[in-house]
PDB file with one MODEL, atoms N, CA, C and O in Angstrom:
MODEL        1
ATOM      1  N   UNK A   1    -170.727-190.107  43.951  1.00  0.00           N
ATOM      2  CA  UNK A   1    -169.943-188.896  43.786  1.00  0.00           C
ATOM      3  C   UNK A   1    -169.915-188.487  42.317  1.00  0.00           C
ATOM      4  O   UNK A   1    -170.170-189.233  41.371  1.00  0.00           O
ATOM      5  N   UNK A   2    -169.614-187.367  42.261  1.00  0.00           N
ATOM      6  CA  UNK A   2    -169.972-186.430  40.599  1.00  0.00           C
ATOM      7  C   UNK A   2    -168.227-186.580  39.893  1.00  0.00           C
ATOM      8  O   UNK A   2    -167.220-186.291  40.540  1.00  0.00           O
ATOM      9  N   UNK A   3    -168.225-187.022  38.651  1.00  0.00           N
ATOM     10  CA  UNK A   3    -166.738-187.258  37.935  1.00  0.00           C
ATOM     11  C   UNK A   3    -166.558-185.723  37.724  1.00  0.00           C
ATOM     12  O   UNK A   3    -167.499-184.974  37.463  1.00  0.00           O
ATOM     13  N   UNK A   4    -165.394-185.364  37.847  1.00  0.00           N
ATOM     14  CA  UNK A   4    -164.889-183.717  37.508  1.00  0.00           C
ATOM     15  C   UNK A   4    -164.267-184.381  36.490  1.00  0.00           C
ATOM     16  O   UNK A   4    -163.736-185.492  36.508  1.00  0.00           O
ATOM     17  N   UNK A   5    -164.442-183.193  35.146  1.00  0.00           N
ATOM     18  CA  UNK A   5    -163.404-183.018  33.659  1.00  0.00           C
ATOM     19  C   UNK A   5    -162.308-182.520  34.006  1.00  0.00           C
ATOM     20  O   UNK A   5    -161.965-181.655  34.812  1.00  0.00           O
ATOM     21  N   UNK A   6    -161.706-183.308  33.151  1.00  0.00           N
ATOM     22  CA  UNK A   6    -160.071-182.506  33.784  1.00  0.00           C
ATOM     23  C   UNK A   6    -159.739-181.572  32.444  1.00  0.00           C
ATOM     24  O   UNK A   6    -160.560-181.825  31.562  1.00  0.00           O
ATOM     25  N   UNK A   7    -158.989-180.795  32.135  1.00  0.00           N
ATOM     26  CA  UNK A   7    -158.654-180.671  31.395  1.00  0.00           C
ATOM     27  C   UNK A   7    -157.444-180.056  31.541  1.00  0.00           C
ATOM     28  O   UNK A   7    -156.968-179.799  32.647  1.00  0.00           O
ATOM     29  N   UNK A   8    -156.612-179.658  29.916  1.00  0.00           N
ATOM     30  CA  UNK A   8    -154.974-180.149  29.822  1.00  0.00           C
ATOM     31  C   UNK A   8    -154.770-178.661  28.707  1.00  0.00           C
ATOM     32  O   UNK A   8    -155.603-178.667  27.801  1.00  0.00           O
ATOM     33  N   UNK A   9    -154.009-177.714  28.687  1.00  0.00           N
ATOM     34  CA  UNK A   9    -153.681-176.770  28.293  1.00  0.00           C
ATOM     35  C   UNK A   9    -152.758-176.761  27.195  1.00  0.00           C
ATOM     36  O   UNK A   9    -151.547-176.636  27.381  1.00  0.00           O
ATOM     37  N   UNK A  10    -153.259-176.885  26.088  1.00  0.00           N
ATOM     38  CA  UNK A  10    -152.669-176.900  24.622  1.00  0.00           C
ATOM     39  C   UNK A  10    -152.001-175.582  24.303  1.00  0.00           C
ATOM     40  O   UNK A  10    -152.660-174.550  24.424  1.00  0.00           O
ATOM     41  N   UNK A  11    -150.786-175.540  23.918  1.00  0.00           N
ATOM     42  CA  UNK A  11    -150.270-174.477  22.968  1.00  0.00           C
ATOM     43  C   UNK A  11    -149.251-174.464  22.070  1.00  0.00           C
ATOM     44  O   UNK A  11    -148.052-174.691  22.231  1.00  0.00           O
ATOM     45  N   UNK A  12    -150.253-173.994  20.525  1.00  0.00           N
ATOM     46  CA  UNK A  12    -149.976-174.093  19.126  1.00  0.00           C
ATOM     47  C   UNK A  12    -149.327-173.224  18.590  1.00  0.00           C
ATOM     48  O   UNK A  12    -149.836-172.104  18.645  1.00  0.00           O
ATOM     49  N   UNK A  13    -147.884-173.358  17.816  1.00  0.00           N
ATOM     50  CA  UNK A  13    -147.457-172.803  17.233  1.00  0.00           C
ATOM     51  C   UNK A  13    -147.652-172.529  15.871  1.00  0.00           C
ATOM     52  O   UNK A  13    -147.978-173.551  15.268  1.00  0.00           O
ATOM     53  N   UNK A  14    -147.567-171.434  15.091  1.00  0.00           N
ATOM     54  CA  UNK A  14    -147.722-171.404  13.554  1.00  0.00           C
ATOM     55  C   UNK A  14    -146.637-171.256  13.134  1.00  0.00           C
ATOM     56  O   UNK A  14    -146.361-170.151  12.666  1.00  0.00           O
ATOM     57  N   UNK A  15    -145.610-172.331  13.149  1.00  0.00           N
ATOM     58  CA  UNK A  15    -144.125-172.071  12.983  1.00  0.00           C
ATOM     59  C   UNK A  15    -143.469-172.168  11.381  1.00  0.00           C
ATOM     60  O   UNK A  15    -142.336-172.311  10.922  1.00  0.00           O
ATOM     61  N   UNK A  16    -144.914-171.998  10.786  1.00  0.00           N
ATOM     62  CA  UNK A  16    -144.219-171.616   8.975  1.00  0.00           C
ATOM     63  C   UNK A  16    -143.599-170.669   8.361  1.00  0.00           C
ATOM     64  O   UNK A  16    -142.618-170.572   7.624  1.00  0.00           O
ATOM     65  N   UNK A  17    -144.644-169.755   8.973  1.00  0.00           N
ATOM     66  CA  UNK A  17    -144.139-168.366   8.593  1.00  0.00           C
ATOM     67  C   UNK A  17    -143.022-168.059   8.585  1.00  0.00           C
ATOM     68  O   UNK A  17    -142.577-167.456   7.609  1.00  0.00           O
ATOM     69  N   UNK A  18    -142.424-168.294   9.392  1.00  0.00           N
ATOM     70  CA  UNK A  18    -140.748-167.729   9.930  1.00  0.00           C
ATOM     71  C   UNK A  18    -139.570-169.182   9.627  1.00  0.00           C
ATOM     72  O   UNK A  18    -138.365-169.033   9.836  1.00  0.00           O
ATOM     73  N   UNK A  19    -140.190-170.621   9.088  1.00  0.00           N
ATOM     74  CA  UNK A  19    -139.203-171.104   9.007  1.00  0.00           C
ATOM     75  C   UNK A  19    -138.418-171.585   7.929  1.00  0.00           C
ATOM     76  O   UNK A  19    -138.911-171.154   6.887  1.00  0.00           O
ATOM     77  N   UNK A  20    -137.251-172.402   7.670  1.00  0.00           N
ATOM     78  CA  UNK A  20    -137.536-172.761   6.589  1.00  0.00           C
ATOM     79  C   UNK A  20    -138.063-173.200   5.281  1.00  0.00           C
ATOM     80  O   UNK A  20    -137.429-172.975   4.250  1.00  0.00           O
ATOM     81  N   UNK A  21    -139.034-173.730   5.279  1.00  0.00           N
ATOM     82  CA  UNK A  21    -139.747-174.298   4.401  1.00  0.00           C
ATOM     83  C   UNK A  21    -140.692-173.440   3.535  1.00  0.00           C
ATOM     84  O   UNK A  21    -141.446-173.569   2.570  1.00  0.00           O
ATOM     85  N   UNK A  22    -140.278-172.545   4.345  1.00  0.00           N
ATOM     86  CA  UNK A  22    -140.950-170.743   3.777  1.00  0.00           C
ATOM     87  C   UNK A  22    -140.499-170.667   2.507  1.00  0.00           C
ATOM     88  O   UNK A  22    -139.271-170.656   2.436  1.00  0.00           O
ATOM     89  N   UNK A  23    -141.017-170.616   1.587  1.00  0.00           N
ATOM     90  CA  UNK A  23    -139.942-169.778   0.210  1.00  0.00           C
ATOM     91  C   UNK A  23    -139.546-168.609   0.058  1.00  0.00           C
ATOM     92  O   UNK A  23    -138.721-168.141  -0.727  1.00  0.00           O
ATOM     93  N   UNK A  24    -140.357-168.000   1.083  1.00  0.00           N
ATOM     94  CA  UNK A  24    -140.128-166.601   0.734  1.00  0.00           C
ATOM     95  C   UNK A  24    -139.394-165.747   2.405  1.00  0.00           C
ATOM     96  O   UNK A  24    -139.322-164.651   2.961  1.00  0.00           O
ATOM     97  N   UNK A  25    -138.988-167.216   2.578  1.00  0.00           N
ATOM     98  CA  UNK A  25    -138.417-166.284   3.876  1.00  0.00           C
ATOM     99  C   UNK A  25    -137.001-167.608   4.374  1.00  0.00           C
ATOM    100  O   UNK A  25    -137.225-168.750   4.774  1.00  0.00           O
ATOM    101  N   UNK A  26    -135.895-167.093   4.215  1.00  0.00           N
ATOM    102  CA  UNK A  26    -134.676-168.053   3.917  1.00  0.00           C
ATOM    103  C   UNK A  26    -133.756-167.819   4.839  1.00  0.00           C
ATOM    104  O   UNK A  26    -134.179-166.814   5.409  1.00  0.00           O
ATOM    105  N   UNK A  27    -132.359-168.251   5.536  1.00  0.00           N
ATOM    106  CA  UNK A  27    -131.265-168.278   6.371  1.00  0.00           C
ATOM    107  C   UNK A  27    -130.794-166.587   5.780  1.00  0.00           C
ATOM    108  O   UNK A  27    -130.322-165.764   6.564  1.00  0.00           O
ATOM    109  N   UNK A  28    -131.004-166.302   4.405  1.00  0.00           N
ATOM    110  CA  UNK A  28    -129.841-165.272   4.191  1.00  0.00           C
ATOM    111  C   UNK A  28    -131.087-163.769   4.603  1.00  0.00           C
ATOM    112  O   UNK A  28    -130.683-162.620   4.426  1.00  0.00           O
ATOM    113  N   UNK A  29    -132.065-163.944   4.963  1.00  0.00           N
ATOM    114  CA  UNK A  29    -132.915-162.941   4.962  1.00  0.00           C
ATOM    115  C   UNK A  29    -132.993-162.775   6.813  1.00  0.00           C
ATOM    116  O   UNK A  29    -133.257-161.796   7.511  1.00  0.00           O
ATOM    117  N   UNK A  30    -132.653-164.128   7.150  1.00  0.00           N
ATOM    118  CA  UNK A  30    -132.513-163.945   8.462  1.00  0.00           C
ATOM    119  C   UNK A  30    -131.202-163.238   9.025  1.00  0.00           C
ATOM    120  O   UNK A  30    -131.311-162.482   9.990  1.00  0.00           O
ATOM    121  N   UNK A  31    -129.712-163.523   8.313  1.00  0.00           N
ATOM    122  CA  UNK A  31    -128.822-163.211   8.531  1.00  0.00           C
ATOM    123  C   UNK A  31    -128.849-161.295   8.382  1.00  0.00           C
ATOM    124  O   UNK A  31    -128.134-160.523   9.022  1.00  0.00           O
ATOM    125  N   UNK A  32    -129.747-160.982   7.495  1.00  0.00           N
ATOM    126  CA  UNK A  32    -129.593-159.494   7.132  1.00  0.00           C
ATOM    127  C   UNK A  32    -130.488-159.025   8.567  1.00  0.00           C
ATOM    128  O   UNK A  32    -130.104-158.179   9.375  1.00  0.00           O
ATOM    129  N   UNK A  33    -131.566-159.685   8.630  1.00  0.00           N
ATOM    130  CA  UNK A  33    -132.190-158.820   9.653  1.00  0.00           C
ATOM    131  C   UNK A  33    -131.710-159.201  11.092  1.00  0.00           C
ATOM    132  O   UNK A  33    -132.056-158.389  11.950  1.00  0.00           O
ATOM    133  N   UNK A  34    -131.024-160.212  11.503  1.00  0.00           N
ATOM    134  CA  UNK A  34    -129.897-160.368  12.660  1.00  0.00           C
ATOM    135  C   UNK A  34    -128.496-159.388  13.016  1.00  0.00           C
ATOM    136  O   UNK A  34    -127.854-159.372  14.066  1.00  0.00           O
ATOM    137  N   UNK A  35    -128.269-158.584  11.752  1.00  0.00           N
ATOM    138  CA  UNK A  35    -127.669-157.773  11.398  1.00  0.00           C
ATOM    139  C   UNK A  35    -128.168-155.951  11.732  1.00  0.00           C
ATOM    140  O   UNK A  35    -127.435-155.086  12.211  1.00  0.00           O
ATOM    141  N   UNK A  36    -129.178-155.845  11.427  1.00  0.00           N
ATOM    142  CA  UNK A  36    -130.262-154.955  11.982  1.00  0.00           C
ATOM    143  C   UNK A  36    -130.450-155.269  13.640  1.00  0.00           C
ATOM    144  O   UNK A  36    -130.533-154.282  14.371  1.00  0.00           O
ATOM    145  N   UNK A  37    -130.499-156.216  14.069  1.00  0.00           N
ATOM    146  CA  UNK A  37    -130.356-156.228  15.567  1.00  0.00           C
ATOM    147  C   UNK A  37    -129.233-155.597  16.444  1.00  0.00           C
ATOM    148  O   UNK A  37    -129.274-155.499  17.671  1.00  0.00           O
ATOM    149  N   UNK A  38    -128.168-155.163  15.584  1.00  0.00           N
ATOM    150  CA  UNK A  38    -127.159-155.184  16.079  1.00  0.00           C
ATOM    151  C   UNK A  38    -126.875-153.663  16.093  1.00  0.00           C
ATOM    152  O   UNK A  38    -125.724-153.317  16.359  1.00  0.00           O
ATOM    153  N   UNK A  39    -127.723-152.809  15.857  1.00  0.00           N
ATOM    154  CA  UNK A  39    -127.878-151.282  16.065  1.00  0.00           C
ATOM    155  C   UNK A  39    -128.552-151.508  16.949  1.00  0.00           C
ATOM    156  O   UNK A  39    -129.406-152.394  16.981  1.00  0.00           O
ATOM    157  N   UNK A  40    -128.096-150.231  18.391  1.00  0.00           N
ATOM    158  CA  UNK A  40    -129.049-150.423  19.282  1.00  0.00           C
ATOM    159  C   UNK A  40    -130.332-150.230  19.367  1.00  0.00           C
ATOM    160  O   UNK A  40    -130.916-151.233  19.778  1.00  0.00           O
ATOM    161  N   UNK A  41    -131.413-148.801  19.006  1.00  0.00           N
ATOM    162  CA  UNK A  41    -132.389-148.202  18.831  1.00  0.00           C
ATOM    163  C   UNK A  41    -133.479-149.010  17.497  1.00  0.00           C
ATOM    164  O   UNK A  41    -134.706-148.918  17.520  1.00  0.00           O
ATOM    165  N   UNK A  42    -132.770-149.696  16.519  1.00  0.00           N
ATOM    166  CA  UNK A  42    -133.765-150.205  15.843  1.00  0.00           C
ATOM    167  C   UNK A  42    -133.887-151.300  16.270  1.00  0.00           C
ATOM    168  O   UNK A  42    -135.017-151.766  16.415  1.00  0.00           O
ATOM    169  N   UNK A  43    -132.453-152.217  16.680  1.00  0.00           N
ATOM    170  CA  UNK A  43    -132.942-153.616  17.573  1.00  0.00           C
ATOM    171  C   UNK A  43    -134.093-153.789  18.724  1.00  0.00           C
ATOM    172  O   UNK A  43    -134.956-154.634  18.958  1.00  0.00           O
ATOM    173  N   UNK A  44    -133.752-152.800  19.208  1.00  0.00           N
ATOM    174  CA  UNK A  44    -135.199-152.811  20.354  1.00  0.00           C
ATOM    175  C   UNK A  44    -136.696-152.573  19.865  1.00  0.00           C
ATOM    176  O   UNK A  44    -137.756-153.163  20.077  1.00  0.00           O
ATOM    177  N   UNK A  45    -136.334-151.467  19.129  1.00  0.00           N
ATOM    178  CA  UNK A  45    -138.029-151.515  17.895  1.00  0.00           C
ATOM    179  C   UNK A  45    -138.362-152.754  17.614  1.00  0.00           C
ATOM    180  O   UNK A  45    -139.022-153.456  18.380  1.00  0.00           O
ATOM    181  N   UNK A  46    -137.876-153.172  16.341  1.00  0.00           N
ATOM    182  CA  UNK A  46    -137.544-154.608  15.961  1.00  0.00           C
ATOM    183  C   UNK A  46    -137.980-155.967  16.953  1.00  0.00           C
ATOM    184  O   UNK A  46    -138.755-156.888  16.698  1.00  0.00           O
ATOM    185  N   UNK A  47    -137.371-155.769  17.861  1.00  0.00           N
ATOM    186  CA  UNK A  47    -137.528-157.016  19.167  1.00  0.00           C
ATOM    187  C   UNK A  47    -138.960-156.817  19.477  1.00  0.00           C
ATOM    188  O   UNK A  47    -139.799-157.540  18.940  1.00  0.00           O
ATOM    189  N   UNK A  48    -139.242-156.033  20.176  1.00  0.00           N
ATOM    190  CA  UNK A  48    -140.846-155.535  20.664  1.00  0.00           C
ATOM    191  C   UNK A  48    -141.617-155.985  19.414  1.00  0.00           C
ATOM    192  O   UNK A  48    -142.624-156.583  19.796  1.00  0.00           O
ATOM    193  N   UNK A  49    -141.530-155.924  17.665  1.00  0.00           N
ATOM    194  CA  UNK A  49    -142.231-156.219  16.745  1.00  0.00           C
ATOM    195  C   UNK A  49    -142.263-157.421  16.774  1.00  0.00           C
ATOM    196  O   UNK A  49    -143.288-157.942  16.333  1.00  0.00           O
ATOM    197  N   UNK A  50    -141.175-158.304  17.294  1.00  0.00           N
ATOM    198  CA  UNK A  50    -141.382-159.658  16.818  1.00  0.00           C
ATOM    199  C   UNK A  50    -141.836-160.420  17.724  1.00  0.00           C
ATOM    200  O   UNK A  50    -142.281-161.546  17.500  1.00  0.00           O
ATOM    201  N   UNK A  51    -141.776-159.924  18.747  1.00  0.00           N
ATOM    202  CA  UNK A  51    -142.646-160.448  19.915  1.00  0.00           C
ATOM    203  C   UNK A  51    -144.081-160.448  20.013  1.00  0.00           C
ATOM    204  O   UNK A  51    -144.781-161.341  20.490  1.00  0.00           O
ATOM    205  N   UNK A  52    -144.510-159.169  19.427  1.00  0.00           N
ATOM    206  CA  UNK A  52    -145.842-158.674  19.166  1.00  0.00           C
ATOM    207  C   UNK A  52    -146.156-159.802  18.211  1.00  0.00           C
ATOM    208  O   UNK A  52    -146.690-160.871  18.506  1.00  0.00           O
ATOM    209  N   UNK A  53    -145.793-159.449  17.164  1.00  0.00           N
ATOM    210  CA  UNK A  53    -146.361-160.572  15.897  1.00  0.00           C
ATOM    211  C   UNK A  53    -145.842-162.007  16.263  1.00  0.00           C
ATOM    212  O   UNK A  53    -146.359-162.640  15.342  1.00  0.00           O
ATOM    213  N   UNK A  54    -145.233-162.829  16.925  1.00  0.00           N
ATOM    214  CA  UNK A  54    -145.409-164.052  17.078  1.00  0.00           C
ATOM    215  C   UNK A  54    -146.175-164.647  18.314  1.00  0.00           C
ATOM    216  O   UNK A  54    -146.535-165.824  18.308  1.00  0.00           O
ATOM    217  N   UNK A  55    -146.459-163.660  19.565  1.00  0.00           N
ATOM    218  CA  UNK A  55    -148.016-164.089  19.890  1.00  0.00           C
ATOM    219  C   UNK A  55    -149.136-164.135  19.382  1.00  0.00           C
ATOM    220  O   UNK A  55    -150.098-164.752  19.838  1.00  0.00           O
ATOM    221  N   UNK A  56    -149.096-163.229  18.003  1.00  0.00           N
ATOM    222  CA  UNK A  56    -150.252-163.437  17.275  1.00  0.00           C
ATOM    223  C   UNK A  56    -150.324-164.632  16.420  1.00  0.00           C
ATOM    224  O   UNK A  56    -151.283-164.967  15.724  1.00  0.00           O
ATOM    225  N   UNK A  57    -149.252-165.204  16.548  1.00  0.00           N
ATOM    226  CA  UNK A  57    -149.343-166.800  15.674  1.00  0.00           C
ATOM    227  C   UNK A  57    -149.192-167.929  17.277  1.00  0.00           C
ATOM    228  O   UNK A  57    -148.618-168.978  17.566  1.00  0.00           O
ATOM    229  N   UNK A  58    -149.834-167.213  17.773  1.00  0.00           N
ATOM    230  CA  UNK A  58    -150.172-169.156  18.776  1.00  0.00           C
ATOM    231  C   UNK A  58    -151.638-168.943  19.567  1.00  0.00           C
ATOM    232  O   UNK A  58    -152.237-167.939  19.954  1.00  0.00           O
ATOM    233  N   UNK A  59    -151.944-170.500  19.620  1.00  0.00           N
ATOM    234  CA  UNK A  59    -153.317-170.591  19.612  1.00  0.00           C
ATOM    235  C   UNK A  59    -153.303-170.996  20.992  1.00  0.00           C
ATOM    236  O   UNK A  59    -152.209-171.125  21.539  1.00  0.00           O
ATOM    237  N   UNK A  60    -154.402-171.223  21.655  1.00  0.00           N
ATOM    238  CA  UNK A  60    -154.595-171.495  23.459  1.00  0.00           C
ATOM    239  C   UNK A  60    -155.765-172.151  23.100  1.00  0.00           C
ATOM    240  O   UNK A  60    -156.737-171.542  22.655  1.00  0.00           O
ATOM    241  N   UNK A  61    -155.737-173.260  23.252  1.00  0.00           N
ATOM    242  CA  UNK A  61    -156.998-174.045  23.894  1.00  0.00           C
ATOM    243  C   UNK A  61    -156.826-175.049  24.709  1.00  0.00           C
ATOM    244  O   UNK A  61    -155.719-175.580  24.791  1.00  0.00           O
ATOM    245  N   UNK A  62    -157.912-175.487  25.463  1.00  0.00           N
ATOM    246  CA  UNK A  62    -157.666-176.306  26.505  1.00  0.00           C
ATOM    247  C   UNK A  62    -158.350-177.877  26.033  1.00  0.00           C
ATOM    248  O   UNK A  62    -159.327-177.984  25.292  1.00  0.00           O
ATOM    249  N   UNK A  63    -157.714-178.854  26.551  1.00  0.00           N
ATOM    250  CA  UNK A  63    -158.756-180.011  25.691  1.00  0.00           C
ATOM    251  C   UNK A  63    -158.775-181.218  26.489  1.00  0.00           C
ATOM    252  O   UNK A  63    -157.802-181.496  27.191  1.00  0.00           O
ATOM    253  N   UNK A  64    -160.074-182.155  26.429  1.00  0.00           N
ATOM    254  CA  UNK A  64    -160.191-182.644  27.977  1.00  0.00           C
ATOM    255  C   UNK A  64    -159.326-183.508  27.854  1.00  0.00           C
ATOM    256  O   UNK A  64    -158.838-183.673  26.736  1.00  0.00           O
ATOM    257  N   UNK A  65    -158.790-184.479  29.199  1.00  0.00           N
ATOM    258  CA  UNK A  65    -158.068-185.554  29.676  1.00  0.00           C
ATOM    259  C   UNK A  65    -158.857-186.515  29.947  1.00  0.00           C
ATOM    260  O   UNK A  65    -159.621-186.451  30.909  1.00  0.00           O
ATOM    261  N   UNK A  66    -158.772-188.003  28.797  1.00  0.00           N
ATOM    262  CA  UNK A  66    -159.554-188.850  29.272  1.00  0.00           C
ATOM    263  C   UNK A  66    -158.886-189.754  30.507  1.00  0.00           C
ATOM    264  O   UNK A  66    -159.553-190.626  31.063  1.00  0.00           O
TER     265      UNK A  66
ENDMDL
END
């Protein structure tokens, strides 16, 4: 009989950008733009942007199972 590959569904975050360790991106920069959420019409802009741009920071690959 023929061995089938298995394989196992990886997914990578690029979780720098947005976190602490950022220098250029801090708790008090988060607090201002959490603040901006809180209007209705730009929060929803806003939301849809950050959704957009943080699927663009994760990766999909699949990788075999020994």
């Amino acid at each position: 009989m023929r061995k089938t590959k298995r394989f196992r569904k990886v997914v990578k975050w690029d979780t720098f950008k947005w976190s602490n360790n950022n220098p250029t991106f801090r708790d008090n920069h988060f607090l201002f733009i959490s603040f901006l959420f809180m209007i209705p019409i730009v929060g929803q802009i806003l939301w849809i942007l950050c959704l957009y741009f943080a699927l663009g920071y994760r990766q999909v690959y699949y990788k075999e199972v020994k």
